[in-house]
Structure formats: C-alpha cells, structure tokens
N, C-alpha and C positions, 0 to 999 in steps of 0.2 A: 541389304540396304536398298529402298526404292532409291530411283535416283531420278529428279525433279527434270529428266530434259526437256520438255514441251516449255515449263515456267523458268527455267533456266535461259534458254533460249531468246523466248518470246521477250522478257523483261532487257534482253541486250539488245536483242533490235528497238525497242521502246529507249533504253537510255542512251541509245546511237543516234538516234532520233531530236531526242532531247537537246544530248549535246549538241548537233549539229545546229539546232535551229538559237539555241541558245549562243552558241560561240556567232552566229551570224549577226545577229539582232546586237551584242555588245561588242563587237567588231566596227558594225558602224555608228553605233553608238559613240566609242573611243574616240574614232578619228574626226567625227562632227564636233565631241565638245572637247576634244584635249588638244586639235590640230595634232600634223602629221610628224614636226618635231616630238612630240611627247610620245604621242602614240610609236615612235619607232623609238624611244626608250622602254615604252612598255616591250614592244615585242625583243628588244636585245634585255631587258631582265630576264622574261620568260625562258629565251633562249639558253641562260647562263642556270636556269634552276634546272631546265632538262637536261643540260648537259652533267649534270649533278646526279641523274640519277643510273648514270654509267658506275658511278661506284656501289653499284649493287652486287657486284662480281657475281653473278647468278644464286646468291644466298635466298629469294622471292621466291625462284624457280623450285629452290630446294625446301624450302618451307612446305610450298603447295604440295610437293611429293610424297615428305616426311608424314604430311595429316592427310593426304590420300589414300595412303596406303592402309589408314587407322592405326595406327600405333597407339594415339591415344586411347584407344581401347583395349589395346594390348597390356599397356605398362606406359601409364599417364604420369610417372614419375621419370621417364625416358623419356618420354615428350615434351616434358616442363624442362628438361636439360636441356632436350635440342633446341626447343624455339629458344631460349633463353639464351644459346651460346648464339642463334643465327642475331638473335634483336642485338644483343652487346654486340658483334661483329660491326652489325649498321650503326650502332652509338661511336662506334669507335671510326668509324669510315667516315662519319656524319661529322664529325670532331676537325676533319681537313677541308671542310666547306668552309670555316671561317677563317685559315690565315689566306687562302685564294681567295677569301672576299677583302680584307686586308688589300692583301694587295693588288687587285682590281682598282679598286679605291684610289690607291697611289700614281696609279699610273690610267685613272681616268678620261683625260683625256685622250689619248692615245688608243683606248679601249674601245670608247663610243665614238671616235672621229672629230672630237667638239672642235665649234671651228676655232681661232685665235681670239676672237673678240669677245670671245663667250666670257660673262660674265663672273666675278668669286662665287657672289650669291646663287648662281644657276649648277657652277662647278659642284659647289658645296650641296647643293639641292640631289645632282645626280648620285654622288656618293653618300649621301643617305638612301637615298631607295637603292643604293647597291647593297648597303647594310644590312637594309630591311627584307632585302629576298633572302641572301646568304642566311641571316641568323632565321627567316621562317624554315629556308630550306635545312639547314643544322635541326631543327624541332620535327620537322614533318620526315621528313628521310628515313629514320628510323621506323617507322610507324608505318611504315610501308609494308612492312612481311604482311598483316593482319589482311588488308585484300587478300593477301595468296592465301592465305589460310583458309578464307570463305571461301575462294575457287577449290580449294582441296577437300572442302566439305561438301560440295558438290550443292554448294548454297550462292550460285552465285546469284539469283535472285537476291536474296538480304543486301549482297554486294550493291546491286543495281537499282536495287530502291533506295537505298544511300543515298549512291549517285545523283540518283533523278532528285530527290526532293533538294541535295543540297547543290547543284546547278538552278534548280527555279528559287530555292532564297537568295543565291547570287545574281543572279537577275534582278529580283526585286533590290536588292540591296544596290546593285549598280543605275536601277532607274533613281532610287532615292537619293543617293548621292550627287547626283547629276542635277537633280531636282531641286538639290539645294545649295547648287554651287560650287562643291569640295573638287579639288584637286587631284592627283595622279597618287600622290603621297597618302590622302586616305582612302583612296579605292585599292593600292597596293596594300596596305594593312587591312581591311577587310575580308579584301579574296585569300590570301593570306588567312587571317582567321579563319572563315570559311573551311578551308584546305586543311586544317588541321583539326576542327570541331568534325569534318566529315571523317578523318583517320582515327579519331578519339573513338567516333561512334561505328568504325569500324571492331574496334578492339572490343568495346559492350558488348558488339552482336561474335564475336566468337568467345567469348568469356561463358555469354549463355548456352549457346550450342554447344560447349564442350566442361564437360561436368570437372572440378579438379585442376581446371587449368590456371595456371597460375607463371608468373614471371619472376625467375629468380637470380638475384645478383650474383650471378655464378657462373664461371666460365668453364667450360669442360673441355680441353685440349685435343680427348680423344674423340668426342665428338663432335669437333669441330674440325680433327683433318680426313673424320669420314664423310664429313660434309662439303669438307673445300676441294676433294676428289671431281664429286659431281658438279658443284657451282663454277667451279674452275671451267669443268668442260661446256658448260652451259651458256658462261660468259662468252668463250672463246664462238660458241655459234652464233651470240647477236650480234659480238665483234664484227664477224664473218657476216652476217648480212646486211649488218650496218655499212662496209665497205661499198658492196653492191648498190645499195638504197642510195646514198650517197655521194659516191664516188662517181655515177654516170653522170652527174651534174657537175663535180670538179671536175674531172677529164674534159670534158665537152667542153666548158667553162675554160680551161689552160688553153687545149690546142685550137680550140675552133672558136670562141670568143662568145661574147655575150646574147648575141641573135642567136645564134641555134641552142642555148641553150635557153629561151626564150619558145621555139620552133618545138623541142623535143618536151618541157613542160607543159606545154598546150596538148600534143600528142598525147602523153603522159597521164594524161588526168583523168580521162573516163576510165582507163584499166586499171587505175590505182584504184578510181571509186567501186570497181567491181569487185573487188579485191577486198578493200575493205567491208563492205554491203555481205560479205562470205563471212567473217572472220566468225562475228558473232555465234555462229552456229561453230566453227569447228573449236570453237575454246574450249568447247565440252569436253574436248576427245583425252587432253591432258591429264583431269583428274580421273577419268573411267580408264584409262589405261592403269595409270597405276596404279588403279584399285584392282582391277581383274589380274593384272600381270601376278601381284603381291599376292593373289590368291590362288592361283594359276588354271584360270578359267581359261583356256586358249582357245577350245573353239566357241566363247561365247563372246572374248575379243573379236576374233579374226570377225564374227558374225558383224558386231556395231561397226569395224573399221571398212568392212567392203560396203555396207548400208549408208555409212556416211558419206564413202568417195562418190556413191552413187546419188546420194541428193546433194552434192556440191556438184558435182557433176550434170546434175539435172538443171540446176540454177546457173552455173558457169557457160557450159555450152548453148543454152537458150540466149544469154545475154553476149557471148561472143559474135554469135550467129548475126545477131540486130545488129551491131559495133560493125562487122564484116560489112554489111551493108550498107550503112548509112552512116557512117564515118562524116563524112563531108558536111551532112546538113547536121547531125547533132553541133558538130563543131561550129556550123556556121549560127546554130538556134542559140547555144549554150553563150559563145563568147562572142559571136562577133565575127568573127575572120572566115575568111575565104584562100585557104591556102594548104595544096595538095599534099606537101611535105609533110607537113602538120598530120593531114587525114592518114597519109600513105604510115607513119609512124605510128600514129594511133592503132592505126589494124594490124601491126607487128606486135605492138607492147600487148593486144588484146589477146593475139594468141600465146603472147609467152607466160603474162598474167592467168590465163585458162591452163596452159600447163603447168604453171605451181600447185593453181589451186588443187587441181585432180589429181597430181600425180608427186607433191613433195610437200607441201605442208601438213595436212592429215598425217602422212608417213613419219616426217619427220618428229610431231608433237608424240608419237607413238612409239616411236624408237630411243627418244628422251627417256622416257617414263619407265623402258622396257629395260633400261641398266645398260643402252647403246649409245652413252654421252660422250666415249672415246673418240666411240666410232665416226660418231656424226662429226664431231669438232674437227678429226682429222678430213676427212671429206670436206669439211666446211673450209678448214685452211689452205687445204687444194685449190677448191674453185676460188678463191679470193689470191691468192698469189696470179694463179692463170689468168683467170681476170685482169688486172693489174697487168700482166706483162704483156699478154697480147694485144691488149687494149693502146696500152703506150707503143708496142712495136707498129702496130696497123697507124696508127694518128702519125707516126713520124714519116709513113709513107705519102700517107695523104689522109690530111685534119677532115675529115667528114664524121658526122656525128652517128650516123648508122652503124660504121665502126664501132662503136659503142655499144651498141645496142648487139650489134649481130655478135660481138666476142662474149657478152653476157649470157643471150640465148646460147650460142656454142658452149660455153660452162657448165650451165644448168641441164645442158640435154646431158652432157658425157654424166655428171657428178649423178644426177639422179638417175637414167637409163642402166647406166655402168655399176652405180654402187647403191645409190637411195633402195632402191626398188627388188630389187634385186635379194636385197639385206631382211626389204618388210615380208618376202614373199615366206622367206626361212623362218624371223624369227617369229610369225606371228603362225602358222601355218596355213593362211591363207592359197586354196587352189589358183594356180594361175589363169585356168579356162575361166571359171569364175568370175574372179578376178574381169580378165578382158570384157566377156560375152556382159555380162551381169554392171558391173560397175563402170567400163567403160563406152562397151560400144553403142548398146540400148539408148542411154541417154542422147549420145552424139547421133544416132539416127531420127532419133526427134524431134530436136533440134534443125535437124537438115531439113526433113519435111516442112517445119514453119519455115524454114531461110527461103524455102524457094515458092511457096505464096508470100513472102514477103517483099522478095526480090521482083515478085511478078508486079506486085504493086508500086514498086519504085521504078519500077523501069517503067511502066505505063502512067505515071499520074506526076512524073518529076515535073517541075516546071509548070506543073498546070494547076495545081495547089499550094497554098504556105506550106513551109517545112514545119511548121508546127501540129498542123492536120493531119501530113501523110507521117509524121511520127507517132501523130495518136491513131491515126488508121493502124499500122502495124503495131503498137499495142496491143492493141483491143484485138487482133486478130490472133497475135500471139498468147493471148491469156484464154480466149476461148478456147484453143486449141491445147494448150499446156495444161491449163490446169484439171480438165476431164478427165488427161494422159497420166497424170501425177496421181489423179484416186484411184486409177484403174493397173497402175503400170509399179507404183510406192505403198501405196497402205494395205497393212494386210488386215484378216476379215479384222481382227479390235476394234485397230482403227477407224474401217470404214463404217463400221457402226456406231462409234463415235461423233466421224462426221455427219452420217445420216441423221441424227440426235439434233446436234447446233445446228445445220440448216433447216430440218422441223421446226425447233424452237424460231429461227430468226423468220423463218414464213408464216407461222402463229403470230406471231408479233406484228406484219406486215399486216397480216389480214384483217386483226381486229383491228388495228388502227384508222 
C-alpha cells in the first residue's frame, strides 16, 4: 500500500490554515453583530457540545486502528461487525446527550449565570438553543468514528478536503446570515447543519474507499469487549492529558488567583502554537504504525519513526531557538505587554513543549498502535496523580504559578525519560546511537548555529529597530540558512530530485513571465 504522506500532510497544514483564518474572521464577526452577551452564549453552547465528545471512550481511536490495520481486506464481514458494534456503542453514548440537555435547560439559569432581571422571553430563547445543540450534538456524535476511519485509510487528505470546503460554505453562510439580519438561533442551526452534512460526507468518502462496507444493526459482544480493552486504555490517556492541559490553569486559577493565570496564558501561547503548527505532520505516524506493526515490518517502522522525530525535530528546535531569544519582543509585537514573567514563562513552556514534541508524542502515537495501550495509560495515570499532588503540596507552600509549571515539566521528564522512551527503544528496535546522533542531536546543532547569528543580531540592533523588523530580520536569516540544511542534511537522492524538478519548473515559470 503507497501511503499518500506528502498529500496527507500538506492538505492538514492547508485545513489548519483554513480553519484558523476561518474561526478568526467569524469570531469577530459574532461579537460585532450578536454583542458580547450572545456571543458568550455561543461560546458556553460550544463549550457544552465539546464536552460531549468525552463520551467517545476511545471507540475513534479504536476505529482508526481496526481499518489500519486492513482487516477490511482481510474479512470485510469482521470489519462490518466491528465498525458496527464501535457506531451503535456511539448511538447508544450519543442517547445520554439528551436528558443532560434536559436538564441543563432546567436549571438554566444557574448554568449560564443569567442575571435576575433576565427576561421569560430571553430565558425561554436560551433553552432552545441549549436543545438545539444537545439534540445536533445526539445526531453528529455518532458520526464521528468515519473521520478515524479516513485517518486509518491513510486518506486523510479526503478527510481534509471535507473539512476545508465545508468551513468556506460556513463562512459564506455566516456572512449571509449576517447580511440579512437573522439571529444567533439561525446561525446555530446552520453550523449545526453544516456539522453534520460535513460527517454525512464523511461516511460517502469511506463507503467508496472501502469496497463491502456496510452498517449493520447488530451488536457483537465479543467484539465489542475486544475493543473496549483498547478504547478503555485509550480514553484513560486523553483523560490523563486532559488533566495536565487543563488542570495548570485550575491550579494556578485556585491557589494563585486570576492575574497569573492571566500572566501564564500569555506565556503559554506561542508554545502551544508551536505545538500545534507540529501536530499535522505527526497524525501520520498513528495510522502507519499500525499498519507496519500488524505486518510486522519492524525495521521499516523503527526507519519512518526515528525520520519523523528527526524532522519534528528539525522544525521544533529551529522554532525553540527564535522563542529562546526573542521571547520579550514577539510577546511585546504579538499582544501588547511588556512583562518579564510572561517572557521568562514562555521560554520554559518552549522548552517543555520542544520536549514533547521530540521525545513523547511521536513515541507515544506509536506505542498506541503497537498493542502498548496498558502500558501508556498506566504511565499516563502516574504522571497525572504526581502531578496533581505535587503540584497542590508545592502551592500550599507557596501559591506561585511556576510551581505549576516546574511539577509538570518534572512529570513528564521522569514518565517519558524513565518509561516512554525507554519502552519505544525495545519495542520498536530502534538503535539508541541512532536514535541520539541522527534524530536528536544533528537537528539541535543546527538549530544552535542559527540561535547564535540570531542572538548576534538581537543583541546588536535591539532598540535600534521596530520589533517587527528585527523579527523579520531573523527570519529571513533563519530560513536561508535552515532551509539549504533541510535539502542537504533530510532528503535523500528521490527526494532531492524531486525537488530539483518543482524548483525548475517554478524558475521556467519565473522566466517566461
């Protein structure tokens, strides 16, 4: 089986894109025509439909596994059991959205904060659009395995074109509404629709890909508690990270009050964006494991997973490097503020976010897929208790929010140093010189090289230029420099022939023009 990585890829960083620019533009759209009352209903609907899709108990996970692995091409009358007991599972999860929207409803006020003088008519208004999520959310919930299914076909492309065209008819559709006056009630039944014609036309594009496939009302016990073996464990890891994601903002939030957690989301946010800016590429690694594993290709895994830590790697530590340095003025270009805490946080969250990326997410998506879902989960429950305790022992001594922060970093070095890493080096048979010289240190020397022309030009031009210059000055210097290193240092001969090809063409193009 080819497997589409370059269009796989390419098409998530384009619907990443998409959506970004998309959620931005109807964000302030919202809040100009609905005011900030409505608009902070819409965003406690949305909030209440995400939190809905925690009853997925890792059944998506195990969907995308099941058709990774091709079963369907094994005994497509096995695969029409499984997905069928995984979709009933979510029909039947999907089933307890509606008495919690019930009784959200009842006890609305209390729910949204409404103040006392709030009207019947307004009361009455909220609890319909609390209806009207729950019962889209009861419709679309189930419908959800069929993306993991296009990721398990190693189609996530199809996925992603989905996406993109149906966020730009949502666009359109939220200018026209706007355009013609309607209110909050029919832009939440449209995206709404939306949301579900785009899950509908999820289910066409794996119906055609997969010859046989069919949905049947029929629930299969046995394999359904060989499947809640692994969702179980699947669950219990987003559980487990969910705490983390999370929980540094309740903690901080409890002991130390609302400014620093204020202070630490400012911090916070270029290393998330780096983080996210990565993902796209490593979604790959989920469905190619468990296709290699199930085949038992091992050194031709062990080959994609040390290639892959080495160009996240490549991309992480170039973007750490910049963060290390110029913490202070992106912060000051990006938001506004001028406040050290902020910077000095940002350049911790940078490096703990650089050590996820290289050294526990790749690992982890891989040791999912590799039949290691006990493993991780109990790992996962480790650092999430630890967490949790040391976190509240340190705040009781003294409420500072770096507490926070450092008990997290301390977690994640033990859990992945101690066991993540340790576990991928065994089960995958990845050499650990390798490993090191090849996947990690290479990158990080190249990295250091630009940091210190970069460094040299911030320390000689601060103050004497906008921060906007001397951030496009080190750009521009870092790409000269990275991206020569990247053809010379990542592509082998294919590739480089490859790209010698598209930059031919795009300098033909140049020329005759």
């Amino acid at each position: 089986m080819k497997i589409p990585f370059f269009r796989n890829t390419l098409t998530n960083y384009v619907s990443m894109f998409v959506r970004l620019v998309q959620g931005i533009l109807v964000t302030r759209w919202l809040i100009s025509h609905l005011g900030e009352a409505q608009y902070g209903l819409w965003v406690m609907l949305w909030s209440f439909f995400s939190y809905a899709l925690l009853l997925d108990l890792g059944f998506g996970v195990a969907a995308q596994k099941v058709t990774a692995t091709e079963l369907y091409k094994r005994d497509i009358e096995k695969y029409n059991h499984t997905i069928s007991s995984i979709f009933l599972s979510h029909v039947s999860l999907a089933l307890l959205i509606l008495p919690l929207t019930f009784v959200g409803m009842y006890y609305i006020r209390e729910l949204f904060h409404l103040p006392a003088d709030a009207t019947d008519e307004y009361i009455y208004f909220c609890r319909e659009a609390l209806l009207l999520s729950g019962l889209a959310a009861t419709i679309v919930f189930p419908l959800g395995v069929f993306p993991e299914i296009l990721v398990g076909l190693q189609k996530l492309y199809l996925r992603n074109y989905i996406i993109i065209i149906s966020k730009i008819v949502e666009l359109a559709g939220v200018i026209c509404i706007f355009a013609l006056g309607w209110g909050l009630f029919k832009l939440l039944f449209f995206v709404m629709l939306v949301m579900g014609t785009t899950q509908l036309a999820m289910l066409i594009s794996v119906w055609k890909s997969i010859p046989g496939f069919r949905i049947r009302l029929a629930f299969d016990k046995d394999v359904f508690k060989s499947i809640f073996h692994f969702s179980s464990a699947v669950y219990i890891i987003s559980i487990g990270r969910m705490v983390w994601e999370r929980g540094m903002f309740l903690l901080i939030s409890i002991f130390c009050g609302l400014v620093p957690v204020g202070i630490f989301q400012l911090g916070s946010r270029i290393p998330f964006l780096i983080q996210q800016i990565a993902l796209p590429y490593v979604e790959n690694i989920s469905p190619i494991s468990a296709l290699l594993h199930s085949r038992k290709r091992k050194m031709h895994l062990a080959q994609i997973l040390i290639r892959s830590i080495r160009w996240v790697n490549f991309f992480a530590a170039g973007a750490t490097v910049m963060v290390m340095i110029y913490a202070p003025r992106i912060i000051l270009l990006l938001f506004n503020v001028d406040n050290a805490e902020a910077a000095f946080i940002c350049r911790l969250m940078v490096l703990f976010v650089y050590f996820l990326l290289v050294c526990r997410i790749i690992p982890e998506k891989f040791l999912t897929m590799a039949e290691e879902h006990k493993f991780l989960a109990k790992v996962q429950s480790f650092e999430s208790i630890f967490f949790i305790v040391i976190s509240i022992a340190g705040l009781l001594i003294t409420p500072y929010e770096l507490i926070v922060v450092g008990a997290m970093i301390l977690t994640k070095l033990i859990g992945t140093v101690g066991f993540v890493l340790p576990h991928l080096i065994k089960r995958s048979g990845i050499k650990f010189r390798i490993f090191v010289l090849y996947s990690l240190f290479e990158p990080v020397l190249l990295a250091l090289s630009i940091g210190m022309i970069c460094y040299w030009q911030y320390y000689f031009l601060r103050g004497q230029i906008h921060e906007f210059f001397l951030l496009v000055l080190a750009g521009i210097s870092g790409i000269l420099i990275y991206f020569p290193a990247l053809y010379y240092m990542m592509f082998d001969h294919a590739e480089k022939i490859r790209a010698q090809k598209i930059i031919g063409k795009f300098t033909a193009k140049l020329r005759r023009a």
